[in-house]
CHARMM-style PDB file with segment names, atoms N, HN, CA, C and O in Angstrom:
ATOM      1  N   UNK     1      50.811  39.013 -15.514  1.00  0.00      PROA
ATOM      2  CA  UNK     1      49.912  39.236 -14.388  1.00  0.00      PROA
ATOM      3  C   UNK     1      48.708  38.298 -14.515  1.00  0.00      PROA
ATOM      4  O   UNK     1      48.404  38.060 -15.684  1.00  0.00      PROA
ATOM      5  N   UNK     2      47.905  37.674 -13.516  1.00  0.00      PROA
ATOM      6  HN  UNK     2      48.152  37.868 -12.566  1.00  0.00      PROA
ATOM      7  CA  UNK     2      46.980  36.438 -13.290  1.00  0.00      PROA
ATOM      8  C   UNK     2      46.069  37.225 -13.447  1.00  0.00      PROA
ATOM      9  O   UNK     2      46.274  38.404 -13.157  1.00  0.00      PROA
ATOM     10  N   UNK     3      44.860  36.837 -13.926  1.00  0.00      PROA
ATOM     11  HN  UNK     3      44.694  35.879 -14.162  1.00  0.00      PROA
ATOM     12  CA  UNK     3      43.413  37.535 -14.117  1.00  0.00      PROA
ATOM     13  C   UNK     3      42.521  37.069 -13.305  1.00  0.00      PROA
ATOM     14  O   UNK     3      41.354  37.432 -13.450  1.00  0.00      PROA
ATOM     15  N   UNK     4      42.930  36.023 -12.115  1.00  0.00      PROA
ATOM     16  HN  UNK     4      43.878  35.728 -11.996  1.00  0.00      PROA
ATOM     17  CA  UNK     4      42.732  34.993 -11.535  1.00  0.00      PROA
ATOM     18  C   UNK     4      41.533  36.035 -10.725  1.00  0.00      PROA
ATOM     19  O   UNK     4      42.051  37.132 -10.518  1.00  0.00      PROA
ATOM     20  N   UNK     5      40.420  35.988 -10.337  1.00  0.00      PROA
ATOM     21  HN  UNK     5      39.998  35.097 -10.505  1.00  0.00      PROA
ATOM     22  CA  UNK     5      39.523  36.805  -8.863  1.00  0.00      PROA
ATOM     23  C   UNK     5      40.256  36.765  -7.603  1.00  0.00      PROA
ATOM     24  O   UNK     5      40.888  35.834  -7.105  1.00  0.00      PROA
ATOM     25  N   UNK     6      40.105  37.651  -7.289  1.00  0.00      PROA
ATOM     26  HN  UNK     6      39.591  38.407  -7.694  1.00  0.00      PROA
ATOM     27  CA  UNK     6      40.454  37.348  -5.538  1.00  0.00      PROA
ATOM     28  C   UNK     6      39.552  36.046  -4.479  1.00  0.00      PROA
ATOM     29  O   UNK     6      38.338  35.872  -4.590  1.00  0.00      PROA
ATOM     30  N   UNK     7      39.953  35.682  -4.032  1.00  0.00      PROA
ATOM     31  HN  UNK     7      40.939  35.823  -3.943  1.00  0.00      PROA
ATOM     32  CA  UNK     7      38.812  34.921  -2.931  1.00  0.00      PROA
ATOM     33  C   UNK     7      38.517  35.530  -1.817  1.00  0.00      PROA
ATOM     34  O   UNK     7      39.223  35.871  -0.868  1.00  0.00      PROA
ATOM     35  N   UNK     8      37.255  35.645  -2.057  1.00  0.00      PROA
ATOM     36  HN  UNK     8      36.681  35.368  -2.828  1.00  0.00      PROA
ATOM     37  CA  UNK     8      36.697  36.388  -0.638  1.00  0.00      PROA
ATOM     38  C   UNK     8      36.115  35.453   0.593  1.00  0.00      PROA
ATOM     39  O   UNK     8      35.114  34.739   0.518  1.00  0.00      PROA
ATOM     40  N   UNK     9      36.692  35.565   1.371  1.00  0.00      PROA
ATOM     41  HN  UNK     9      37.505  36.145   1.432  1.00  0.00      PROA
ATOM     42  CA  UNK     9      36.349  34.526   2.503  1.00  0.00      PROA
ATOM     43  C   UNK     9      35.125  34.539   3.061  1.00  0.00      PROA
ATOM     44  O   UNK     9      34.756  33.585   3.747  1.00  0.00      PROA
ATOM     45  N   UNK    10      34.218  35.779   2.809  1.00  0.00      PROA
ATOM     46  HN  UNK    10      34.517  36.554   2.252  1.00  0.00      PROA
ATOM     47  CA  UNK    10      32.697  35.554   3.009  1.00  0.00      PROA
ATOM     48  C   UNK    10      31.801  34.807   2.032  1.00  0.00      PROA
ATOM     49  O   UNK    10      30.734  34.264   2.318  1.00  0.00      PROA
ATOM     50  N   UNK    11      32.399  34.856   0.811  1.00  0.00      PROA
ATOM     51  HN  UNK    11      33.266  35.297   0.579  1.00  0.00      PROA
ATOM     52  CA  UNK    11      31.714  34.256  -0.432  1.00  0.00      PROA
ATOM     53  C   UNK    11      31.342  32.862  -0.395  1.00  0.00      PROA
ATOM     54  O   UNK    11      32.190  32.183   0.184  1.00  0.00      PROA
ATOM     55  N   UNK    12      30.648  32.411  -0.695  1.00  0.00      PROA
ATOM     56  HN  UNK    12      29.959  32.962  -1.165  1.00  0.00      PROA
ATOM     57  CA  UNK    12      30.508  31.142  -1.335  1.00  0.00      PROA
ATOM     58  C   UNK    12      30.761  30.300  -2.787  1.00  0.00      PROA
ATOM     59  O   UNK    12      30.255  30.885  -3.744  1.00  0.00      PROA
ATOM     60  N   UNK    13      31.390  29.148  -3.093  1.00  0.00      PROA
ATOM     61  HN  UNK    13      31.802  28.672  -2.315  1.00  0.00      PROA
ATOM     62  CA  UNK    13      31.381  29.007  -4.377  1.00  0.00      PROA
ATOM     63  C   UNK    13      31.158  28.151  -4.712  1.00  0.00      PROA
ATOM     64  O   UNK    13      31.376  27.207  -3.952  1.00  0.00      PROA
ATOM     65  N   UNK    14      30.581  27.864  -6.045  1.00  0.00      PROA
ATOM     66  HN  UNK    14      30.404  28.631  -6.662  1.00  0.00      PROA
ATOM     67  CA  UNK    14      30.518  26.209  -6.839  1.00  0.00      PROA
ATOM     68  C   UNK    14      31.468  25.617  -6.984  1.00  0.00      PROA
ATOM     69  O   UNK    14      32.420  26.390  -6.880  1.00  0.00      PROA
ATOM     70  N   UNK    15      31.736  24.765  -7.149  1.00  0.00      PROA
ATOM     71  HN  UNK    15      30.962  24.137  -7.233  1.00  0.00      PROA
ATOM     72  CA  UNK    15      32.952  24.006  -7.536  1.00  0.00      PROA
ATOM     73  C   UNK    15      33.718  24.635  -8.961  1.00  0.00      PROA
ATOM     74  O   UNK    15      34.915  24.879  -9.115  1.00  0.00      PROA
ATOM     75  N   UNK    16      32.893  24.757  -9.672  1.00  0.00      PROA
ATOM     76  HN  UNK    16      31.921  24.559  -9.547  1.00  0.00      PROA
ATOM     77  CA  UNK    16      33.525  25.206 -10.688  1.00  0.00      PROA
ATOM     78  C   UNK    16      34.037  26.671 -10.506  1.00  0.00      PROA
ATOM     79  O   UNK    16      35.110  27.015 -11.002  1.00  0.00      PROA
ATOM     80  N   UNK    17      33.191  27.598  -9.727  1.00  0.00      PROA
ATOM     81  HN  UNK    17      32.320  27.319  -9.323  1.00  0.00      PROA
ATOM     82  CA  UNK    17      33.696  28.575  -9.549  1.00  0.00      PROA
ATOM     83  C   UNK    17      35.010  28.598  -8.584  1.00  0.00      PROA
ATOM     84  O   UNK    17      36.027  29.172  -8.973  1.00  0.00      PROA
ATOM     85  N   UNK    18      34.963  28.022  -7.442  1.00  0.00      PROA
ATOM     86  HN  UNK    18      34.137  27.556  -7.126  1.00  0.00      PROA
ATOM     87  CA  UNK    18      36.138  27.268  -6.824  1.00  0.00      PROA
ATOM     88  C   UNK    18      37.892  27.188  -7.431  1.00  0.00      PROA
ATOM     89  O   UNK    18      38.949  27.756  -7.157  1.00  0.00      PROA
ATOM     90  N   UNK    19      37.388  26.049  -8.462  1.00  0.00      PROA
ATOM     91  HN  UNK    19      36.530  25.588  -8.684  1.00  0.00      PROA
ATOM     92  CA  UNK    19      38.607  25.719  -9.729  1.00  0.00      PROA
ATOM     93  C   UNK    19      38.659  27.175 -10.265  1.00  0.00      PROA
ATOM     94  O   UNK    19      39.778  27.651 -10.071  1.00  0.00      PROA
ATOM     95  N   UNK    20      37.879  27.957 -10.825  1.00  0.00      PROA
ATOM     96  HN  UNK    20      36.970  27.570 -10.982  1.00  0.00      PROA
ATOM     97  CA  UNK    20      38.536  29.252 -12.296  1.00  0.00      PROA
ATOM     98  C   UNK    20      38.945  29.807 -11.095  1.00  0.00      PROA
ATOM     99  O   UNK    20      39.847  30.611 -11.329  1.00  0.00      PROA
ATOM    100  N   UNK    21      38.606  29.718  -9.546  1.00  0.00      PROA
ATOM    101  HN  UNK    21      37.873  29.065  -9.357  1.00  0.00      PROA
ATOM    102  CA  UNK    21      39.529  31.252  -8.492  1.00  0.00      PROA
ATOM    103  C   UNK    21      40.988  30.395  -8.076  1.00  0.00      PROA
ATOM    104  O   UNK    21      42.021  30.920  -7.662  1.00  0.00      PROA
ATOM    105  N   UNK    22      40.784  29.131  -8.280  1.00  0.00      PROA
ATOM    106  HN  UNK    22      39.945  28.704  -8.616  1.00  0.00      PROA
ATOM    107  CA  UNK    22      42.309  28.432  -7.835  1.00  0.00      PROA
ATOM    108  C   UNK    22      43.328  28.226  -9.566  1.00  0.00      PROA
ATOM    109  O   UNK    22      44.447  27.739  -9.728  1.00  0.00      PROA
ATOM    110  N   UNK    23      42.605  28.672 -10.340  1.00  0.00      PROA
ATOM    111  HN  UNK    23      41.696  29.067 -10.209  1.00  0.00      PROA
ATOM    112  CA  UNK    23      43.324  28.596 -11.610  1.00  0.00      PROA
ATOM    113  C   UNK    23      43.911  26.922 -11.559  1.00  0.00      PROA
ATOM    114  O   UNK    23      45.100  26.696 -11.337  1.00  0.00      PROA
ATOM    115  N   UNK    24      42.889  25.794 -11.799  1.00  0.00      PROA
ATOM    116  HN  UNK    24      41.923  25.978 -11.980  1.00  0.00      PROA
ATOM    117  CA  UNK    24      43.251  24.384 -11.537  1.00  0.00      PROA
ATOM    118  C   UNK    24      41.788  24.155 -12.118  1.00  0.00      PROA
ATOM    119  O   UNK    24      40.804  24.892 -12.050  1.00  0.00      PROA
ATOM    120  N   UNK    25      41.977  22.647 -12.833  1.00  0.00      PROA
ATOM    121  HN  UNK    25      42.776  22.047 -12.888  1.00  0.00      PROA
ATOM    122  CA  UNK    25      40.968  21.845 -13.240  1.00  0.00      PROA
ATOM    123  C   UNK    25      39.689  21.495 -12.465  1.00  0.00      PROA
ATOM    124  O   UNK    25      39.825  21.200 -11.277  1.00  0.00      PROA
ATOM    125  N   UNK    26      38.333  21.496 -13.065  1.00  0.00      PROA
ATOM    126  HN  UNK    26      38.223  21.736 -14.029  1.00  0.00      PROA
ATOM    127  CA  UNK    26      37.640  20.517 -12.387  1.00  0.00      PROA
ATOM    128  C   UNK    26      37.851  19.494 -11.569  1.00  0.00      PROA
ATOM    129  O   UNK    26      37.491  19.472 -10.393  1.00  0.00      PROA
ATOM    130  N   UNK    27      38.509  18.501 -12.219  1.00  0.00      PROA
ATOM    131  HN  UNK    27      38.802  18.518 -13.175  1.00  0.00      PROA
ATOM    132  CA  UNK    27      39.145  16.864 -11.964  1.00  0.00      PROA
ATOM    133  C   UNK    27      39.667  17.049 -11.066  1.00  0.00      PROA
ATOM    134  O   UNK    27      39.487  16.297 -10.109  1.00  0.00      PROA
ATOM    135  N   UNK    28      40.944  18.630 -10.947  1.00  0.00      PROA
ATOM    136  HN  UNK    28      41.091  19.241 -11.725  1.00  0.00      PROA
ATOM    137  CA  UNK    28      41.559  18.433  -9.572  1.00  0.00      PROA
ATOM    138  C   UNK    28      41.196  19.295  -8.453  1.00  0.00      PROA
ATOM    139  O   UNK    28      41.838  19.311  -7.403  1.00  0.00      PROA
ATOM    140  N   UNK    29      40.223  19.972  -8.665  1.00  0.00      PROA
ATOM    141  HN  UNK    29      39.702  19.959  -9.519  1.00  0.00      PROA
ATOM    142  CA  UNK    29      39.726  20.293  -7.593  1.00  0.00      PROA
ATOM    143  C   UNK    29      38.700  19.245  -6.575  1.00  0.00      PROA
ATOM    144  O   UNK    29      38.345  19.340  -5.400  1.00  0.00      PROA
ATOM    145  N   UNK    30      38.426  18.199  -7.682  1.00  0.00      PROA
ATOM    146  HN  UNK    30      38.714  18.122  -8.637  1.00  0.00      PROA
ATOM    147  CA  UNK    30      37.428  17.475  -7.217  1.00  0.00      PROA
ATOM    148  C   UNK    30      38.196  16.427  -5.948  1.00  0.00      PROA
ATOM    149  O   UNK    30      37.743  16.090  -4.855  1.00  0.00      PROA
ATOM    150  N   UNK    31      39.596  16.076  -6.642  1.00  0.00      PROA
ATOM    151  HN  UNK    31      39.964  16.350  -7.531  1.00  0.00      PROA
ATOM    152  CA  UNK    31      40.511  15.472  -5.816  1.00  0.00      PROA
ATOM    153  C   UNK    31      40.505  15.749  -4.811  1.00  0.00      PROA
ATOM    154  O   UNK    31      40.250  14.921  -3.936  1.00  0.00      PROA
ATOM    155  N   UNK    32      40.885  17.495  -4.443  1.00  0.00      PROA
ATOM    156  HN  UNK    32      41.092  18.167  -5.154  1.00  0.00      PROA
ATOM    157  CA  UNK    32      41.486  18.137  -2.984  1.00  0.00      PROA
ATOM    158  C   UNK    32      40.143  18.204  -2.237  1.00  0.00      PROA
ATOM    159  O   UNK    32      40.071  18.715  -1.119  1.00  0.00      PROA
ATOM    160  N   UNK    33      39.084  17.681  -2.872  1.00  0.00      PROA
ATOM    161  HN  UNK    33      39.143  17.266  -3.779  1.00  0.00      PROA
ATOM    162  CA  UNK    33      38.043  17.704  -1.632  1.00  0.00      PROA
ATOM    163  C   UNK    33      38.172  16.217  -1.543  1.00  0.00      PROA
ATOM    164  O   UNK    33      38.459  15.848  -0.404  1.00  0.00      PROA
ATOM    165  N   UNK    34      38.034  15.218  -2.459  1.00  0.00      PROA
ATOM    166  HN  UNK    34      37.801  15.518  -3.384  1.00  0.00      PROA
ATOM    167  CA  UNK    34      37.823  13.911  -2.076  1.00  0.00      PROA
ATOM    168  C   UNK    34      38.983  13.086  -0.943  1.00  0.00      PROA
ATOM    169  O   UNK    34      38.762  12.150  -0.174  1.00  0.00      PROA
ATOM    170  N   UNK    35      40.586  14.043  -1.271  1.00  0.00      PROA
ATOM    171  HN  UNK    35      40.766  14.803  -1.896  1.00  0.00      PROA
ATOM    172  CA  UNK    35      41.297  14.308  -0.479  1.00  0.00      PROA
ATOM    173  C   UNK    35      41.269  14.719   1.182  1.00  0.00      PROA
ATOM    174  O   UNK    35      41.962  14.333   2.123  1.00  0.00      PROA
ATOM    175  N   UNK    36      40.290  15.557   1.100  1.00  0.00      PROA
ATOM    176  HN  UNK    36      39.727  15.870   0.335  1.00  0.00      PROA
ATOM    177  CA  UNK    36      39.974  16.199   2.458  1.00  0.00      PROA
ATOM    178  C   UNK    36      40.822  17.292   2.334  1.00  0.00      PROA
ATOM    179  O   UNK    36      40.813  17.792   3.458  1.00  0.00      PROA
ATOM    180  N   UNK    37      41.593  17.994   1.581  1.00  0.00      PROA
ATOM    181  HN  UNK    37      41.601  17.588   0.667  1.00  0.00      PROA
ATOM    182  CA  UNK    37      42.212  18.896   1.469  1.00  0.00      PROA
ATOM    183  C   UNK    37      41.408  20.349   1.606  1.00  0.00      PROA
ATOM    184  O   UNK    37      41.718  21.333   2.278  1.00  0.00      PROA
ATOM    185  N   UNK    38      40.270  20.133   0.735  1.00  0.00      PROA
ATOM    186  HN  UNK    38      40.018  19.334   0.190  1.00  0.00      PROA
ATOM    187  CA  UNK    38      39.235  21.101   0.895  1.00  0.00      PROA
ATOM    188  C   UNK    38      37.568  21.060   1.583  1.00  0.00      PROA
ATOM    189  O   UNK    38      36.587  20.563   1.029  1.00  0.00      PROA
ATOM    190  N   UNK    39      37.596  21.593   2.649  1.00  0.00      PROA
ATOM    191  HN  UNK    39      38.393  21.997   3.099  1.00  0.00      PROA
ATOM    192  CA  UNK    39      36.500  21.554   3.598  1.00  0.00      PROA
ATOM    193  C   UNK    39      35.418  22.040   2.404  1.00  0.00      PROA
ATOM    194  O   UNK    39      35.492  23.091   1.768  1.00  0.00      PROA
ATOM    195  N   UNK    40      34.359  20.958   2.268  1.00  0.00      PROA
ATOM    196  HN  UNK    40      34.299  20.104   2.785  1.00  0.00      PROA
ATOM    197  CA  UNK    40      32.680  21.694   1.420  1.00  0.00      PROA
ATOM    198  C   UNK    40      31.894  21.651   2.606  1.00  0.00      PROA
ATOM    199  O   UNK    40      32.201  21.360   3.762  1.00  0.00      PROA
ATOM    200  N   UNK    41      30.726  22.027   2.043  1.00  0.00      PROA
ATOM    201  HN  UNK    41      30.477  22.263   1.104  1.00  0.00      PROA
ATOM    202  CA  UNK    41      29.101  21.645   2.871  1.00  0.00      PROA
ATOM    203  C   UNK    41      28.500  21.449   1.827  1.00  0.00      PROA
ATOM    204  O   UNK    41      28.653  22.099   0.793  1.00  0.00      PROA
ATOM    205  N   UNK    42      27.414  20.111   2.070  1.00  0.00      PROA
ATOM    206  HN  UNK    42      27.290  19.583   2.910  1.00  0.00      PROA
ATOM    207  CA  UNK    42      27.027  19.920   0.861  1.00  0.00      PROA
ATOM    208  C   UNK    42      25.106  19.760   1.842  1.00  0.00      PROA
ATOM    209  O   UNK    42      24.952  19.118   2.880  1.00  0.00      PROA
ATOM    210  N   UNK    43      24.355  20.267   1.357  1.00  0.00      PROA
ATOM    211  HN  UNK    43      24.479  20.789   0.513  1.00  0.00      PROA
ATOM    212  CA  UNK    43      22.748  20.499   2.307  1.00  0.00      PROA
ATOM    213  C   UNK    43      22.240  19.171   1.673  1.00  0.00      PROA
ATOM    214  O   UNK    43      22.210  19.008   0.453  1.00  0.00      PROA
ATOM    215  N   UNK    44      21.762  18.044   2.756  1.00  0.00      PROA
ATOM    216  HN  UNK    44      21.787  18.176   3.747  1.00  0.00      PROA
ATOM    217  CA  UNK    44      20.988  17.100   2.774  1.00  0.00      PROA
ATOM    218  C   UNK    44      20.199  16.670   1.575  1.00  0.00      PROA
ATOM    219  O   UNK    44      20.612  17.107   2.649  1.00  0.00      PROA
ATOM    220  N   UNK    45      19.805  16.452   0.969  1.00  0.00      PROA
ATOM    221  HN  UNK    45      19.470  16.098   0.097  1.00  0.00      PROA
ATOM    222  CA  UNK    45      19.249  15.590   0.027  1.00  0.00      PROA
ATOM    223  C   UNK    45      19.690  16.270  -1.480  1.00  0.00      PROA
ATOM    224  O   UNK    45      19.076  15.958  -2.501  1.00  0.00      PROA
ATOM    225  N   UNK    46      20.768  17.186  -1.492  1.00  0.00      PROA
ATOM    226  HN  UNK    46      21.267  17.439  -0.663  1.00  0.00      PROA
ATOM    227  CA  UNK    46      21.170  17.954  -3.071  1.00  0.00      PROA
ATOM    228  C   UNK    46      22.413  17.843  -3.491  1.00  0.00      PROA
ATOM    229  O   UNK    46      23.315  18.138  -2.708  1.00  0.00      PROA
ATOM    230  N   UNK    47      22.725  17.380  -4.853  1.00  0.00      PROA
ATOM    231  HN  UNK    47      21.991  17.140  -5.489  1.00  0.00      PROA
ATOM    232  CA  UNK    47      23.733  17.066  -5.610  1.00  0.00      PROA
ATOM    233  C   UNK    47      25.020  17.978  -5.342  1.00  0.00      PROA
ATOM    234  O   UNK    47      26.147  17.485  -5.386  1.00  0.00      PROA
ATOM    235  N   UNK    48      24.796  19.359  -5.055  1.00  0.00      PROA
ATOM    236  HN  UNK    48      23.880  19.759  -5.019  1.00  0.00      PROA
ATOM    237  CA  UNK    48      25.058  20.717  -5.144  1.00  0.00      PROA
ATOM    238  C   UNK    48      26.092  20.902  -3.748  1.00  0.00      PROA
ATOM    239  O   UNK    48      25.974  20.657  -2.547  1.00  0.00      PROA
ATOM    240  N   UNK    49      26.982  21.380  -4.486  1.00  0.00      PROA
ATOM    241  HN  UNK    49      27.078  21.579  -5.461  1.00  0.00      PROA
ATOM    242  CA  UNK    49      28.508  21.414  -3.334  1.00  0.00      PROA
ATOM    243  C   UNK    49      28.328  22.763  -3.095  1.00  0.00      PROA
ATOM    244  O   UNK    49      27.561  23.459  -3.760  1.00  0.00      PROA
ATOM    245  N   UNK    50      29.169  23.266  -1.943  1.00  0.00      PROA
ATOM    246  HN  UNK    50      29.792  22.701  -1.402  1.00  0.00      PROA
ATOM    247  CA  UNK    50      28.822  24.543  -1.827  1.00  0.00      PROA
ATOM    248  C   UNK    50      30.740  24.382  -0.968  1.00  0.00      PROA
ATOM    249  O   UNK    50      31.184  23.500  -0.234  1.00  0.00      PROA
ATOM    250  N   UNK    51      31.449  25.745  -1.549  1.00  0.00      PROA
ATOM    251  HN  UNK    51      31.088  26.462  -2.145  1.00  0.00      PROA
ATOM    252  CA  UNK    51      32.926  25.580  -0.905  1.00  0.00      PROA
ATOM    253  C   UNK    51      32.677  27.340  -0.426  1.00  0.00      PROA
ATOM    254  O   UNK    51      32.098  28.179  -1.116  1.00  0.00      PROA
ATOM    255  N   UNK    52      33.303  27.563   0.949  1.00  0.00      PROA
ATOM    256  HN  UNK    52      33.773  26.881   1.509  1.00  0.00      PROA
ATOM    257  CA  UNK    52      33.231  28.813   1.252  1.00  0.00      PROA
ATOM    258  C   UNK    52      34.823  29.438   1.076  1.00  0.00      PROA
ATOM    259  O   UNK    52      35.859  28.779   1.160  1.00  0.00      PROA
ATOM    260  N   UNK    53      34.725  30.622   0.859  1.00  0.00      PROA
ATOM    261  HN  UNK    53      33.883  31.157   0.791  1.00  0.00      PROA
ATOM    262  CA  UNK    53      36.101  31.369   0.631  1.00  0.00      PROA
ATOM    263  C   UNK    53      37.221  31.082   1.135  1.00  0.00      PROA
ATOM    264  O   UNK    53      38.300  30.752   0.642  1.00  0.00      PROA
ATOM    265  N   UNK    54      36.627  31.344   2.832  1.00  0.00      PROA
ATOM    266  HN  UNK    54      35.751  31.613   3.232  1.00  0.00      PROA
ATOM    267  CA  UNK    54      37.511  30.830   3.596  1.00  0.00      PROA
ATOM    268  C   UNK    54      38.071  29.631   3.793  1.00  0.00      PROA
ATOM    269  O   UNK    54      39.152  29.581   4.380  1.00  0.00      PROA
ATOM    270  N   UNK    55      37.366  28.320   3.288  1.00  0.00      PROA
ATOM    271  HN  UNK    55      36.488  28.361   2.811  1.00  0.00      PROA
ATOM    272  CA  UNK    55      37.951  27.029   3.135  1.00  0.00      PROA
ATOM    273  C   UNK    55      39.005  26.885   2.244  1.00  0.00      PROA
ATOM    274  O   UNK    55      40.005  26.198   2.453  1.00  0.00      PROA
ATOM    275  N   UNK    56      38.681  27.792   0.862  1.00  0.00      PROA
ATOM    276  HN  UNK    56      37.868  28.349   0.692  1.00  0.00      PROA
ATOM    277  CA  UNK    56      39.766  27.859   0.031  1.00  0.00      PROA
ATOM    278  C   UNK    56      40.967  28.688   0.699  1.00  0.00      PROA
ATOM    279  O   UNK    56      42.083  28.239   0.438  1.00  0.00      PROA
ATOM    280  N   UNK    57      40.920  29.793   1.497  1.00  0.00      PROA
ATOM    281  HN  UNK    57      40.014  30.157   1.709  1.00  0.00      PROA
ATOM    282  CA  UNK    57      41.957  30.711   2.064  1.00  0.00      PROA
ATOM    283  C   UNK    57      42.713  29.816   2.517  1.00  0.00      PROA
ATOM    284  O   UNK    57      43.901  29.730   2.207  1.00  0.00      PROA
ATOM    285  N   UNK    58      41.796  28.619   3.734  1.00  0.00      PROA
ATOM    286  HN  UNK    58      40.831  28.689   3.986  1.00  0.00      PROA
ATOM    287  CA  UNK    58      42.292  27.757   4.394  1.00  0.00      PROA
ATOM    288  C   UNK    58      43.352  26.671   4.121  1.00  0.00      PROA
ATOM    289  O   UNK    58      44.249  26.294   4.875  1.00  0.00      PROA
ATOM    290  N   UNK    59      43.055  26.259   2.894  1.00  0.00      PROA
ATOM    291  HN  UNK    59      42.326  26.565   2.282  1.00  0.00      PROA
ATOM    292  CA  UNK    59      43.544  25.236   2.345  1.00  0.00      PROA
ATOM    293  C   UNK    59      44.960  26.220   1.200  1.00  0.00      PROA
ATOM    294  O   UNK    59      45.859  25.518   0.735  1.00  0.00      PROA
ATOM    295  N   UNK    60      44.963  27.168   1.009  1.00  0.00      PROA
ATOM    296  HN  UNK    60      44.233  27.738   1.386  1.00  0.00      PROA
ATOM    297  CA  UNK    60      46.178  27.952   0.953  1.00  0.00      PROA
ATOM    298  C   UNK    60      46.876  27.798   1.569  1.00  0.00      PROA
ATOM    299  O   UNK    60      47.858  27.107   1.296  1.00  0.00      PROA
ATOM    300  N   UNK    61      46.641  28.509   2.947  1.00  0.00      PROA
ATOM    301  HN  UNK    61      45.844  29.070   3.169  1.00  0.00      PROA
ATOM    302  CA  UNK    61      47.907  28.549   3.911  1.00  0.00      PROA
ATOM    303  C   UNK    61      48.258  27.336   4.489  1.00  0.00      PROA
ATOM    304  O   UNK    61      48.996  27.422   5.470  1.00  0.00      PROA
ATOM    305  N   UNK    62      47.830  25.947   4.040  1.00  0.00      PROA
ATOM    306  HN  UNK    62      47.230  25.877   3.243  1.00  0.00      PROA
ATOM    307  CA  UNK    62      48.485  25.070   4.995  1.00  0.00      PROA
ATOM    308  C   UNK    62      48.760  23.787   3.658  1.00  0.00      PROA
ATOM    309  O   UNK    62      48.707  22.558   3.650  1.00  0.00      PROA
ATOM    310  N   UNK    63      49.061  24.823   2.640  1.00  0.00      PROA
ATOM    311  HN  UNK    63      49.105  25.822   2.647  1.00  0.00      PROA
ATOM    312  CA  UNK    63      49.700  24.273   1.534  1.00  0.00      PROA
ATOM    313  C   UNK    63      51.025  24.275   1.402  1.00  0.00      PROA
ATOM    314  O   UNK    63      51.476  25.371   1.070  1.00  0.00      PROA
ATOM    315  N   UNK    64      51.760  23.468   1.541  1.00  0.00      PROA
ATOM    316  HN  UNK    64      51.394  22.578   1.811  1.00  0.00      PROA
ATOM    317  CA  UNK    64      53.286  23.896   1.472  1.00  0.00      PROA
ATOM    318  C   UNK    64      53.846  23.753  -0.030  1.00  0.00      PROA
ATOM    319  O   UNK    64      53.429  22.882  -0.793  1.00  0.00      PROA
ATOM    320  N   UNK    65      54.698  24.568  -0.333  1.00  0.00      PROA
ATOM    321  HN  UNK    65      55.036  25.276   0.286  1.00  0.00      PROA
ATOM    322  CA  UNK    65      55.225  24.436  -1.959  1.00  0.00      PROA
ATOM    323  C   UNK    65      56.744  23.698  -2.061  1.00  0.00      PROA
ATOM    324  O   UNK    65      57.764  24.165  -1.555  1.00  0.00      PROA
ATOM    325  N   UNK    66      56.659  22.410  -2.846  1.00  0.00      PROA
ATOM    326  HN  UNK    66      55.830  22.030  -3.256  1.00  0.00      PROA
ATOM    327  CA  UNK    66      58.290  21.472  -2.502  1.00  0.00      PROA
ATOM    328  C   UNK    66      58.492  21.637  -4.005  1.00  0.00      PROA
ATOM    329  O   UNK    66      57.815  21.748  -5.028  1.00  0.00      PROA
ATOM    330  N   UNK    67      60.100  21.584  -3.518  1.00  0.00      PROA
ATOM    331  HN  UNK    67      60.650  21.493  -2.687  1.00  0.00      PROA
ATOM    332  CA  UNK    67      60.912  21.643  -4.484  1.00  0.00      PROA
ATOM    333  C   UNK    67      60.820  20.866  -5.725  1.00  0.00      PROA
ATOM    334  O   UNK    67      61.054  19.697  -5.417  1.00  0.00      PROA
ATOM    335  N   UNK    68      60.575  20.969  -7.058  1.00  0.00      PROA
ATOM    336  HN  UNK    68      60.384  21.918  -7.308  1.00  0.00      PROA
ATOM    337  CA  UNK    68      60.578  20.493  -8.272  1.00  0.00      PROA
ATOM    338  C   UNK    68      59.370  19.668  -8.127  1.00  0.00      PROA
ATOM    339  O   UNK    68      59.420  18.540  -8.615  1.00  0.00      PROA
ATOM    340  N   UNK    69      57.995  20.148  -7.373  1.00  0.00      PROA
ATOM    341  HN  UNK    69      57.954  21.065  -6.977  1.00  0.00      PROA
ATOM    342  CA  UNK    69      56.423  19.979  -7.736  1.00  0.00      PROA
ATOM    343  C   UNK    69      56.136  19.911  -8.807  1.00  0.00      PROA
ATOM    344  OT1 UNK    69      54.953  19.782  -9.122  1.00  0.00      PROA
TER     345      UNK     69
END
């Protein structure tokens, strides 16, 4: 059984918090945004990513899973 959190689609998260709820690396989470895979907001003049629940929900369901990934 995954110990993984649920994602709550009202929440907000860091990136890092992001990665430990998708059970996936820093490095590749950093991808699926640089990708465009994952919608951020990032506020005008700050280093500081901000990913909402629902972007991650989002980027679930329009994930498809192929054979021998």
């Amino acid at each position: 059984m995954s110990n993984k959190p649920a994602i709550d689609p009202g929440a907000v998260y860091s990136r890092q918090e992001a990665a430990e709820a998708l059970g996936i690396s820093l490095s590749t989470l950093k991808r699926l945004i640089k990708k465009g895979h994952l919608r951020v907001s990032k506020p005008n003049g700050m280093r500081r990513v901000f990913i909402t629940g629902e972007s991650i929900i989002e980027m679930l369901n329009n994930t498809t899973v192929e054979k021998g990934a």
